[in-house]
C-alpha positions as CSV (number, residue, x, y, z in Angstrom):
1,X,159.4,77.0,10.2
2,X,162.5,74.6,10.7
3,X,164.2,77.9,12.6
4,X,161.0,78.3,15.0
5,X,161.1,74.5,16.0
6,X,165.0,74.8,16.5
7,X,164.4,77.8,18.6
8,X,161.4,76.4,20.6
9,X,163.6,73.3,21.4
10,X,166.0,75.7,22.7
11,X,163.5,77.7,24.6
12,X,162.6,74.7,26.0
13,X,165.5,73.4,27.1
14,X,166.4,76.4,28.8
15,X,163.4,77.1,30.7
16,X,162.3,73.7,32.0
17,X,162.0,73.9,35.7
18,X,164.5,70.9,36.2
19,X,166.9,72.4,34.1
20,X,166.4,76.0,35.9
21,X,169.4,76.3,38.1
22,X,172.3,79.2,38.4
23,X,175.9,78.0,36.9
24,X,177.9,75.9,39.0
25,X,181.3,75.8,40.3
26,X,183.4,73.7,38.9
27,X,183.8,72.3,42.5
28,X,179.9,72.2,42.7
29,X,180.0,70.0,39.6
30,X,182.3,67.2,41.0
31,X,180.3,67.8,43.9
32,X,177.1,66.4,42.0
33,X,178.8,64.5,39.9
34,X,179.7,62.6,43.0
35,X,176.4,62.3,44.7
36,X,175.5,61.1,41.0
37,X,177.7,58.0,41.2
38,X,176.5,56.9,44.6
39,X,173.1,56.8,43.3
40,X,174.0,55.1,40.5
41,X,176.0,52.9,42.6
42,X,173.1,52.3,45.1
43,X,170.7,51.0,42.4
44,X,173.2,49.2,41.0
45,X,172.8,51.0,37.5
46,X,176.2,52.3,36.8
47,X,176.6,50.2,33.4
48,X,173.8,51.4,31.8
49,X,174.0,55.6,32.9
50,X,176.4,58.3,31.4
51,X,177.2,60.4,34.7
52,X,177.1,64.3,32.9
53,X,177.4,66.6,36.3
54,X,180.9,67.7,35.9
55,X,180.9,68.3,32.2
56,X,181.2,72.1,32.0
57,X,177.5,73.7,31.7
58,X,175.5,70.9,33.2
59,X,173.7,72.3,36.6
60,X,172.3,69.6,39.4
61,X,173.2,65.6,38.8
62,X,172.6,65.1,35.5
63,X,172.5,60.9,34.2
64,X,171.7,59.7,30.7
65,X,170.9,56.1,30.2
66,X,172.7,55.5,27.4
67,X,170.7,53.2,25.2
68,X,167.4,54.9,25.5
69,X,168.6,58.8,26.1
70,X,166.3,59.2,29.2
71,X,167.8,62.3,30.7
72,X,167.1,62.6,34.7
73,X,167.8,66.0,36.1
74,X,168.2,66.1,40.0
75,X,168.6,68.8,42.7
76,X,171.8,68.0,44.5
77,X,171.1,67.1,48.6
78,X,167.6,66.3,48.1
79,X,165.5,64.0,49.7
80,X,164.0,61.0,47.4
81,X,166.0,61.3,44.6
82,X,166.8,57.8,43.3
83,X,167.9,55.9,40.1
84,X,165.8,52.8,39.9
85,X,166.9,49.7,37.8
86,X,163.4,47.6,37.2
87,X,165.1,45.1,35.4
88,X,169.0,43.8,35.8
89,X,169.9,44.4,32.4
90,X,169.2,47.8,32.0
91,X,166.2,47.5,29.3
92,X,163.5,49.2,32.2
93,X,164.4,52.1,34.2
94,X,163.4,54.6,35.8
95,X,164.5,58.1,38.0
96,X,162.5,59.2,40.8
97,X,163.0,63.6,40.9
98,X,161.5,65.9,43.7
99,X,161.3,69.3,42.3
100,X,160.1,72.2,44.0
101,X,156.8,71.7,42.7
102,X,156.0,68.4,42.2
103,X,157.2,64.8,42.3
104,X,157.9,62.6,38.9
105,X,159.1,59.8,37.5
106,X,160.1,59.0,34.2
107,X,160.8,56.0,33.4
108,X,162.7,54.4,29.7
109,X,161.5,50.7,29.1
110,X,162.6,49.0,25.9
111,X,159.3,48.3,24.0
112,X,157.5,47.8,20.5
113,X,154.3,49.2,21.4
114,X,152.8,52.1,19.3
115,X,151.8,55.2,20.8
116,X,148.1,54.5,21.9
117,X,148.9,50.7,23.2
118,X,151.2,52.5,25.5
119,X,149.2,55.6,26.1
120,X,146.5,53.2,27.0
121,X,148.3,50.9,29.3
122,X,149.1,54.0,31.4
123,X,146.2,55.7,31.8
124,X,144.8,52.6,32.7
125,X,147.5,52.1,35.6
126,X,147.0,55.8,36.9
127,X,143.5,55.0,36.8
128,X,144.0,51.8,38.7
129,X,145.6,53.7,41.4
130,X,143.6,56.8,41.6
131,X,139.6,55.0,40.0
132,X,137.8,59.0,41.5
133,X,140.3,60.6,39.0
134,X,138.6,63.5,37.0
135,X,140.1,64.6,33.5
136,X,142.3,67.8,33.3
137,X,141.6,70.2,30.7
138,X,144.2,73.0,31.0
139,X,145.1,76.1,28.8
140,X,148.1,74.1,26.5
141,X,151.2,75.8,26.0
142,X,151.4,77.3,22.6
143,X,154.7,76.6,22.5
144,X,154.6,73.1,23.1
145,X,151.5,72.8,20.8
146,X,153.9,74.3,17.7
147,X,156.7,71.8,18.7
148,X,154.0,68.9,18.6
149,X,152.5,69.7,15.4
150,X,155.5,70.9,13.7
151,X,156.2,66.8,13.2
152,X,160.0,67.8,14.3
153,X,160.0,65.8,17.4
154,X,158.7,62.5,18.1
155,X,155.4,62.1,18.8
156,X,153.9,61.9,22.2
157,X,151.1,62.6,24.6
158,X,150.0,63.3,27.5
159,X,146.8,63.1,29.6
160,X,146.3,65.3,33.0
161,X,144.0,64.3,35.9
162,X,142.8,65.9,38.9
163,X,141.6,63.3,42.1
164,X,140.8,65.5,45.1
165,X,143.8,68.3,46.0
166,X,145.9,66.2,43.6
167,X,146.6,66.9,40.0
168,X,147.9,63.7,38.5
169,X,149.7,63.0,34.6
170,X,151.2,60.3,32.4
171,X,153.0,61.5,29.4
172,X,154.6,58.8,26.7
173,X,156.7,58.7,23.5
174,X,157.6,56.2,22.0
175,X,161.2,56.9,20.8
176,X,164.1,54.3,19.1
177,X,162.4,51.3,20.3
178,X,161.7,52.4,23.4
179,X,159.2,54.1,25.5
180,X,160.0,57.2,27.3
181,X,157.2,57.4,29.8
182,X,156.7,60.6,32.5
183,X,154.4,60.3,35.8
184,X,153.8,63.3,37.8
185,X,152.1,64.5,40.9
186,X,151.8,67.4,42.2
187,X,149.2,70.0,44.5
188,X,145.6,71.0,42.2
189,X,145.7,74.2,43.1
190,X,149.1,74.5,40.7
191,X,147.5,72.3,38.3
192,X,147.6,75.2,35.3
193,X,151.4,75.2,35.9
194,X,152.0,71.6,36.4
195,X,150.5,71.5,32.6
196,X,152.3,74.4,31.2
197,X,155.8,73.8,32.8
198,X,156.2,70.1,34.5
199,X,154.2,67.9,31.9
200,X,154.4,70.7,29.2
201,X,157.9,72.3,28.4
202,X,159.4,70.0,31.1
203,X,158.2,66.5,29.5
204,X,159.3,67.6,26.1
205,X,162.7,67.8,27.0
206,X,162.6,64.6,27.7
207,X,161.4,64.0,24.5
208,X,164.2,66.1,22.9
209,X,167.1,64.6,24.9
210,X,166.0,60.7,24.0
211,X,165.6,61.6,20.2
212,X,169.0,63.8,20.3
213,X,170.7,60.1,21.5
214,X,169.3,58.6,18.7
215,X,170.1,61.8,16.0
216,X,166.8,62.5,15.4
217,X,164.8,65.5,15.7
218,X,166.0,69.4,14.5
219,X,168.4,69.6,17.6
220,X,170.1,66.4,16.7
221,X,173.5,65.3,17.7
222,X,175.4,62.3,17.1
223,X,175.6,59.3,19.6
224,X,178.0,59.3,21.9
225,X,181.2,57.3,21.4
226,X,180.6,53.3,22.3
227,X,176.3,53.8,22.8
């Protein structure tokens, strides 16, 4: 069992949309690892990120806030991408992504709330902004059900909504002492998708990433030197 979950997280890793970009250059790296660096510069958040673009494997801007572990994948060059420092010492933040199929943001807040205290506050803010929202029941990803129940990764959830032509979701974990928190939007009409590959694969490696900064989970690595 211990092998499936290791090779799930894997799978995972490998196949989330964000992550699903050809090899780069090495001058394509510095490229994004500069365009990285402004942003970081431009939200004033350059304490409190890792810049990983030019390490050798990495594809698009890649930043890791380095207390939490939120990992924010971004297409180089495109529009709305944005690092987003909530409050000035780095304990809430937040990176907006536009992805080919959807836009998200995922946020990292330092926070003591259990699982359903913060599932609950966010529903109730999607909710807030979007009151005709209908729940989403979608075919779940049996590969992301096996990761979830094989108790391997921290625990999470997510709940999917469709208001009109939009399909709307809020995904949490509470990880470390913090809460690692996904918002997504996308079209309906890719709504079995969204929930299979965006929310789905793609929020767990979110999950993953935060509780490899923290050496947890079967994928587990030690903290990087001075986090």
């Amino acid at each position: 069992m211990k092998r499936m979950v290791m090779l799930a997280c894997a799978a995972v890793l490998a196949t989330a949309p964000a992550l699903a970009w050809a090899e780069q250059t090495p001058e394509q790296r510095a490229a994004a690892k500069a365009e990285g660096d402004a942003m970081l510069a431009k939200a004033g958040a350059a304490a409190f990120f890792d810049n990983l673009s030019d390490r050798e494997g990495e594809t698009g801007i890649t930043l890791q806030h380095k207390e939490s572990g939120l990992h924010c994948v971004f297409t180089p060059g495109r529009e709305g991408n944005e690092v987003i420092l909530f409050k000035p010492d780095g304990t809430d933040v937040g990176c907006h992504v536009v992805t080919f199929a959807d836009s998200r943001t995922v946020y990292a807040t330092k926070s003591d709330l259990t699982l359903d205290q913060a599932m609950g506050m966010a529903v109730a803010a999607l909710k807030a902004k979007h009151p005709k929202a209908k729940p989403y029941r979608g075919k779940s990803s049996q590969l992301v059900a096996m990761m979830q129940a094989s108790g391997k990764i921290p625990p999470s959830r997510t709940e999917r909504f469709i208001d009109g032509k939009t399909y709307e979701s809020v995904s949490v974990a509470p990880i470390a002492g913090w809460e690692i928190k996904l918002r997504m939007s996308g079209e309906a009409s890719n709504a079995e998708f969204l929930s299979n590959a965006g929310d789905g694969m793609g929020w767990l490696v979110y999950v993953v990433k935060a509780a490899q900064r923290h050496g947890l989970g079967p994928l587990a690595a030690a903290p990087a030197p001075g986090s």
